[in-house]
Legacy VTK file of the C-alpha trace (Angstrom):
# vtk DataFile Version 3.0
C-alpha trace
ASCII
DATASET POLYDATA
POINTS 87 float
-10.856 18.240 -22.820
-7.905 15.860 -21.603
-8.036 13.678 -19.093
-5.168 13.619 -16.639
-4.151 12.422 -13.565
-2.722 13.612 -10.326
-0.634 11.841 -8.167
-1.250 12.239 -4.014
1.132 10.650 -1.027
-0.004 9.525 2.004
2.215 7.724 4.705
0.350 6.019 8.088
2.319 4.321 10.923
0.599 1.406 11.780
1.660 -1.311 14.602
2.419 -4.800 13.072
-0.556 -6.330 14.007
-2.837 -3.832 11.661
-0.092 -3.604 8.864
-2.747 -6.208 6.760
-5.741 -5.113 8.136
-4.623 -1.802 6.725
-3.260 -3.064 3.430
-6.405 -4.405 2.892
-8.603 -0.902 3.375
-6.268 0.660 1.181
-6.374 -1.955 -1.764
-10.314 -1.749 -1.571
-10.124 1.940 -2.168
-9.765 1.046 -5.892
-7.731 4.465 -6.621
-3.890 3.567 -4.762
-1.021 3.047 -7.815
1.528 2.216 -4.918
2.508 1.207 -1.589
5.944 1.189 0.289
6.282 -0.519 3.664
9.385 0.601 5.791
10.414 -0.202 9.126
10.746 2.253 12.126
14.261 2.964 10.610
13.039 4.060 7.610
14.175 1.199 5.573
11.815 -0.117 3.058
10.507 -3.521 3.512
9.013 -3.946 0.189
7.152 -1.844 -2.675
3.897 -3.023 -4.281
3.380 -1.254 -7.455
-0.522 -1.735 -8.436
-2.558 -1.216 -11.553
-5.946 -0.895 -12.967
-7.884 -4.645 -12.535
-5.582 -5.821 -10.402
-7.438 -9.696 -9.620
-7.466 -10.246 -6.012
-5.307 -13.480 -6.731
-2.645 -11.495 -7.855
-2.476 -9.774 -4.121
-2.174 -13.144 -2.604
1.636 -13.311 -2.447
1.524 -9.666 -1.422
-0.689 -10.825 1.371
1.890 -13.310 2.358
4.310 -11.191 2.291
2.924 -8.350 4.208
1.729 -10.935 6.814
5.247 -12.174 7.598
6.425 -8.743 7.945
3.639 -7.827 10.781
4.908 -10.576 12.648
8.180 -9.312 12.633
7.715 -5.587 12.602
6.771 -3.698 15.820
5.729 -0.307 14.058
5.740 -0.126 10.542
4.825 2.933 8.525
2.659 2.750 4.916
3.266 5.112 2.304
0.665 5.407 -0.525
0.084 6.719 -3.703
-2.995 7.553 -5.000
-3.960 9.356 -8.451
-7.299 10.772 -8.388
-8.663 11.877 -11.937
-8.731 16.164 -12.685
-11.194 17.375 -15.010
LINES 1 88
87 0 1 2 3 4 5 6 7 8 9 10 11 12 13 14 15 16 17 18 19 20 21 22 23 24 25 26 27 28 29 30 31 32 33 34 35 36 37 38 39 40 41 42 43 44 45 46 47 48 49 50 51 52 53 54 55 56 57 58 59 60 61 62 63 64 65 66 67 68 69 70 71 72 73 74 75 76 77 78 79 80 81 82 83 84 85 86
């Protein structure tokens, strides 16, 4: 028996003001690899690659980040990667 891995996408649109509020959810979930923030012209903001243990200090420049783009950004959308284990 192997273990191996599949990968799932998501994408949410989220106003600016629950960009972090979001961000935060989905780093709790304990199984997202990735996350892409882009604008409502598609353009990506920035990519936060994540791995296994990541320390919740780690996140707080990602927090600052993502916090200065909510006050900027009217709508943003949030796409996610998750990999979930397959038997």
């Amino acid at each position: 028996m192997t273990d191996s891995t599949e990968t799932k996408e998501k994408e949410f649109v989220v106003s600016g003001s629950d960009l972090l509020d979001k961000l935060k959810e989905l780093f709790h979930q304990g199984n997202v690899r990735h996350i892409i923030i882009r604008n409502e012209s598609g353009k990506t903001l920035i990519e936060l690659p994540l791995t296994m243990g990541i320390l919740g200090v780690a996140l707080i420049p990602a927090y600052a980040a993502v916090a200065a783009i909510a006050a900027l950004a009217v709508k943003c959308s949030i796409e996610v990667k998750t990999s979930e284990d397959q038997d």
